[in-house]
C-alpha positions as a LaTeX table, in Angstrom:
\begin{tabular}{lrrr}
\hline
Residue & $x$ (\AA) & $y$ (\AA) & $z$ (\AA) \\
\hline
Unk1 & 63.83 & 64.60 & 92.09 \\
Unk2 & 60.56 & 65.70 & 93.69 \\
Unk3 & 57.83 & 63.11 & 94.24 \\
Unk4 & 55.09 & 65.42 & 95.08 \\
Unk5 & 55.24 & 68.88 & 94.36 \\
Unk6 & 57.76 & 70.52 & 96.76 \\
Unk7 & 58.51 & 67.19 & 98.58 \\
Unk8 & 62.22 & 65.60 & 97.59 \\
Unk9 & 63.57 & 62.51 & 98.36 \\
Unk10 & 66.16 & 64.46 & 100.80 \\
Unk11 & 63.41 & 65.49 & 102.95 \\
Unk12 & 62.49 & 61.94 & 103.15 \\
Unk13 & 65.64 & 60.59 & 104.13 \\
Unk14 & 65.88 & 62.87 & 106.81 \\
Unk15 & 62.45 & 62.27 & 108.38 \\
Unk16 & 63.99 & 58.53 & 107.96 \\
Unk17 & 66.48 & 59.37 & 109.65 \\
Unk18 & 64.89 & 60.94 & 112.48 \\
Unk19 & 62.57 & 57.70 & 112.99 \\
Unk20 & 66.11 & 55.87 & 113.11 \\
Unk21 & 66.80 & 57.89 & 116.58 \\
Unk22 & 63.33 & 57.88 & 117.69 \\
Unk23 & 64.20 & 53.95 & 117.16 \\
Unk24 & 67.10 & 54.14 & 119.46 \\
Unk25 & 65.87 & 56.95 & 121.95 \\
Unk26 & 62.94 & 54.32 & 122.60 \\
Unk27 & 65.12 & 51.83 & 123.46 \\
Unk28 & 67.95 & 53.76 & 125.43 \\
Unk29 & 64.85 & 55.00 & 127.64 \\
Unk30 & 64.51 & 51.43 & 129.02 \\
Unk31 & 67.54 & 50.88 & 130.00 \\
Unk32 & 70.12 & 49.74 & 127.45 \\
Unk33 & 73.10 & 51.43 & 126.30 \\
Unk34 & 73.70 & 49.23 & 122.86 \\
Unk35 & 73.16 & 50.58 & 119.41 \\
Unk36 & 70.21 & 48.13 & 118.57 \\
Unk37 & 71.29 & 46.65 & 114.72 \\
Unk38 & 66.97 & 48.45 & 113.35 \\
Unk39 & 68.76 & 51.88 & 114.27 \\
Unk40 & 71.64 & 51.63 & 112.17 \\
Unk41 & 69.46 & 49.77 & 108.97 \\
Unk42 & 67.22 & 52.39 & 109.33 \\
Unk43 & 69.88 & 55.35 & 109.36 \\
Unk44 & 71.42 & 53.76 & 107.02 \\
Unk45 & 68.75 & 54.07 & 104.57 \\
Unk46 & 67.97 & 57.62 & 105.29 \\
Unk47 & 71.43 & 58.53 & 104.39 \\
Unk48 & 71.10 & 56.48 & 101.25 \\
Unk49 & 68.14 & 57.98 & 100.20 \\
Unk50 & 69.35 & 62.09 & 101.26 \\
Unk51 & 73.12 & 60.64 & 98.80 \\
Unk52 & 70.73 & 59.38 & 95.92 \\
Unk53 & 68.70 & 62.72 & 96.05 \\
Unk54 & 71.99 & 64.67 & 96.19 \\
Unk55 & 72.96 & 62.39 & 93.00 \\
Unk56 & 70.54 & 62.90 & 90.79 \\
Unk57 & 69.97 & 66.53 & 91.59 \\
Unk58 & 73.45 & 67.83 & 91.35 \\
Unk59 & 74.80 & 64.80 & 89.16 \\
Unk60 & 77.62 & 63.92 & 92.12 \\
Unk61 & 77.48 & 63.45 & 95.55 \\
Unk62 & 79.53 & 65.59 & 98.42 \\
Unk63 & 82.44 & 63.93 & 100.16 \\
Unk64 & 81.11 & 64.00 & 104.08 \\
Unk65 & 77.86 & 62.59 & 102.83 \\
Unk66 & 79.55 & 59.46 & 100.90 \\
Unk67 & 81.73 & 58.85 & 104.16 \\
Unk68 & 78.71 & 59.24 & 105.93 \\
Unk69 & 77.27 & 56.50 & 104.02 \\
Unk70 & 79.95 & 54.23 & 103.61 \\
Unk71 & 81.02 & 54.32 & 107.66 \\
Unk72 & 77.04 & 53.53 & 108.45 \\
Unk73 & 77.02 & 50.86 & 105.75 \\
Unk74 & 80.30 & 49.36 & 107.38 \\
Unk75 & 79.19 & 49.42 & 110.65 \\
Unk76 & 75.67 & 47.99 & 109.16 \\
Unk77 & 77.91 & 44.90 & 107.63 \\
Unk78 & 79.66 & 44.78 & 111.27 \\
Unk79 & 76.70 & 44.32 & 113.32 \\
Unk80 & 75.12 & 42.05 & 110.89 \\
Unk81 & 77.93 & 39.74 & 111.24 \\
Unk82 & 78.92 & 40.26 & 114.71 \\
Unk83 & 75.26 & 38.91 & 115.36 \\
Unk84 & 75.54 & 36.12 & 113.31 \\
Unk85 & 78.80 & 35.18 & 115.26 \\
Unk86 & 77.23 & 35.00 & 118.37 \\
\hline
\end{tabular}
């Protein structure tokens, strides 16, 4: 599934995915230890757009990268509503 010439939606996710840490390496740097809730949306969606890639290309995904997925998804859906608790 290229969307420019040479350019896939894998390579995509994974420069998504790299923002996610640059996310969280900006905020570690001041100080706080806690996975802020824009890292893990933001990971999450770089590993959701490197599965769909893998999807379409090779008509299935891989087992590591749907656990991937489904453990950043679930702890997404836990930080989402451990937030909303508070």
């Amino acid at each position: 599934m290229d969307l420019v010439s040479g350019f896939s939606l894998t390579y995509l996710g994974l420069l998504v995915i790299a923002a996610s840490w640059l996310l969280q390496l900006a905020y570690s740097w001041k100080g706080n230890r806690e996975l802020r809730i824009e890292f893990i949306a933001v990971y999450t969606l770089g590993l959701a757009m490197v599965a769909v890639d893998e999807f379409v290309s090779t008509k299935g995904v891989s087992f590591m990268q749907s656990f991937s997925l489904c453990t950043a998804i679930l702890l997404l859906a836990r930080f989402l509503t451990f937030k909303k608790g508070k």
